[in-house]
C-alpha positions, 0 to 999 in steps of 0.5 A, spaced: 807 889 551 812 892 555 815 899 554 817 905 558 811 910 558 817 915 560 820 914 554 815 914 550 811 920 552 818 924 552 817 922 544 810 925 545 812 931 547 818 932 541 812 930 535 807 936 539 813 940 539 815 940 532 807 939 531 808 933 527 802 929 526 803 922 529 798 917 531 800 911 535 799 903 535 801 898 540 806 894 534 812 890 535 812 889 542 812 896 543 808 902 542 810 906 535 809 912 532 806 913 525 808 918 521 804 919 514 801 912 515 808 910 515 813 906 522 816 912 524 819 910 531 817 906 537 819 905 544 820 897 546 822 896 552 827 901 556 829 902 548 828 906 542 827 902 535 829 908 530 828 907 522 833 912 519 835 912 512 839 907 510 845 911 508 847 914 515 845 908 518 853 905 519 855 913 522 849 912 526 851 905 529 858 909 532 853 914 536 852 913 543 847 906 545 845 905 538 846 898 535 843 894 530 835 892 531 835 884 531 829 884 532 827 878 529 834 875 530 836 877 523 839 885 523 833 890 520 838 894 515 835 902 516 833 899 523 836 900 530 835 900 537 838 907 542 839 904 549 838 909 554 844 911 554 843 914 547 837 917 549 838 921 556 839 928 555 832 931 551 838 933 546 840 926 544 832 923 543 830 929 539 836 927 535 834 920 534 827 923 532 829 928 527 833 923 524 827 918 523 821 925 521 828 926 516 828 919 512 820 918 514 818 921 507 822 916 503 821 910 507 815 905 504 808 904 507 808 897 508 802 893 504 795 894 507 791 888 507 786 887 504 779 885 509 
């Protein structure tokens, strides 16, 4: 699994400065955090994965370097990938963060399963 550990520690640094708890796992080709056991946001590649709240996700698409996350070769509505170019400056990645803790409460837990 290849992901960018500047990327990932500058989201790190965001979480503790907002002192949310998060724990990370190693998930869709990427590392993810998770916020309240829930897929918050993720590093994959040079990329960000963001989940935002589907209600914003088409103004979202006309910021710089988002496009649709195609992950599976189909589009993951409430989903998007920030190219770096989106992510450069510390303001535009707390951004991309901040949207995703804003929608993480209404976001749905996948299912456990069961063992």
């Amino acid at each position: 699994m290849a992901y960018s550990e500047y990327l990932a520690d500058r989201v790190r640094r965001i979480f503790q400065e907002k002192q949310t708890a998060f724990e990370e796992k190693k998930m869709m080709g990427g590392l993810c955090f998770l916020v309240d056991d829930k897929m918050c946001i993720g590093v994959h590649e040079e990329r960000l994965m963001a989940r935002i709240d589907p209600e914003i996700y088409a103004d979202a698409l006309a910021l710089k370097g988002c496009r649709e996350m195609d992950f599976t070769g189909r589009t993951m509505k409430g989903f998007v990938f920030v190219d770096p170019e989106g992510t450069d400056s510390d303001t535009e990645l707390d951004g991309w963060v901040q949207r995703c803790l804003d929608f993480n409460p209404k976001a749905k837990s996948s299912k456990k399963k069961k063992t």
